[in-house]
N, C-alpha and C positions, 0 to 999 in steps of 0.2 A: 030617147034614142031617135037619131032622124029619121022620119018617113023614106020607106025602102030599102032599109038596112035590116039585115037578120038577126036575130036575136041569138047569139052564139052562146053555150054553154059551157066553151073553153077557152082559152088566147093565152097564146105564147108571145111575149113581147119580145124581139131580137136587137139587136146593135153588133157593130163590130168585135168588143172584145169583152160585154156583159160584164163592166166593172161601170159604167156612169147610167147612161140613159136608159138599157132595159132594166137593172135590177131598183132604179128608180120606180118607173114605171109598174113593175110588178109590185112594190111597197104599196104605192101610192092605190094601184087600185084593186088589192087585198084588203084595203083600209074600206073603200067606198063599195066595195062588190058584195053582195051575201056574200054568204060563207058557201054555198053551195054553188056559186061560181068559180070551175077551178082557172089560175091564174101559173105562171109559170114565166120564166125569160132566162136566153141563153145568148150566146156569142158565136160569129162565125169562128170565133178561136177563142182563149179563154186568153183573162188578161192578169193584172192586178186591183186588186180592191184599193178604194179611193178614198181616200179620210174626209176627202169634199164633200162626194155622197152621203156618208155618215153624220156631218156636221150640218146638213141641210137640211134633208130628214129630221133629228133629233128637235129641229126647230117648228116641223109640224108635229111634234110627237109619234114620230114614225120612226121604225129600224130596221135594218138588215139583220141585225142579231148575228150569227156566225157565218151568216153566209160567204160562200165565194163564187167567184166568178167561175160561169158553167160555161165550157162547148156543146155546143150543138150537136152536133156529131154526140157527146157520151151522155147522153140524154136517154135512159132507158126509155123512155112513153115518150114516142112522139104524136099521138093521135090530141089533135085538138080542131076544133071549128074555125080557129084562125089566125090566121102569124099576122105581129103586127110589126113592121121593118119600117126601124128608126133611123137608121142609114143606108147608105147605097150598095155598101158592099152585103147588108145583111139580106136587102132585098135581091139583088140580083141569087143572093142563095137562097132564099123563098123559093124563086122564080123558078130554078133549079129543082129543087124539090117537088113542085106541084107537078114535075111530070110525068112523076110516078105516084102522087098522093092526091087524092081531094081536098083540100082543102084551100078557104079562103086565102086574101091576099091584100094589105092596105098596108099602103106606104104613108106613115108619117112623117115626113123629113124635120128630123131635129138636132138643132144644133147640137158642136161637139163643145161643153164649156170647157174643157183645155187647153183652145186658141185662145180664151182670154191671157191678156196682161194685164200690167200693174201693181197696185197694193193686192194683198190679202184680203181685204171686202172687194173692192173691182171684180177677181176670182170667183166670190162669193157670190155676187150678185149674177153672175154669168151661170151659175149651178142653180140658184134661185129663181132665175128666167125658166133654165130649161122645166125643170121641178114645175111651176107653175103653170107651163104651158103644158105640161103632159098632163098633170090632173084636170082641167081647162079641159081637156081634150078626150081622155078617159070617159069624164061626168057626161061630155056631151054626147059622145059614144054609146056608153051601155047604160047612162042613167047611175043615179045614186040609189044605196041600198036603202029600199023602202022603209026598213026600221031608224034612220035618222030622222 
């Protein structure tokens, strides 16, 4: 964890519409978090689930399993130590929300891979990036779970 950063005991990942980049994000670092770290990510809106996500994943050995894509808003437990807003529209509703809640606030800006083009690997590698840059980002964040 970097020097100066808190050690939070819960994070909510968000993005626009919790079908690519947060329920990425929450895979990825359910994987690398104790288990006693709780993890969670929703959408300013709920969207459709993404067979890209699931194909990218399944390549680290990682899965969403049934999941689907959550609104924020129908989220029974909002209590966590820190929203982590992967896009702009999900942060400006962080933003929103701390003004009535305590809690932290870190903007990661991450790409959306749906603007990619081209082949079907092109696509891929643009799901790939982002995938890699979130665990990248995660690991440097909260550290890896000590039992690895």
């Amino acid at each position: 964890m970097p020097p100066g950063t808190s050690a939070p005991k819960s994070v909510i990942f968000l993005c626009g519409q919790n079908a690519i980049r947060s329920p990425m994000a929450e895979a990825i670092a359910r994987d690398v978090l104790p288990p006693t770290f709780f993890v969670g990510s929703a959408g300013v809106r709920a969207g459709e689930r993404d067979p890209f996500v699931d194909a990218v994943l399944s390549e680290i050995d990682l899965s969403l399993g049934d999941r689907q894509p959550v609104e924020f808003d129908d989220l029974g437990d909002d209590f966590f130590d820190l929203f982590v807003t992967l896009a702009p529209e999900a942060h400006h509703k962080a933003l929103d929300l701390t003004r009535s809640i305590s809690v932290d606030v870190e903007y990661w800006p991450t790409a959306d891979p749906t603007t990619a083009t081209g082949t079907r690997e092109q696509i891929l590698a643009a799901y790939r990036d982002v995938r890699d840059r979130l665990k990248a980002r995660i690991v440097e964040r909260f550290g890896e779970d000590p039992r690895v």
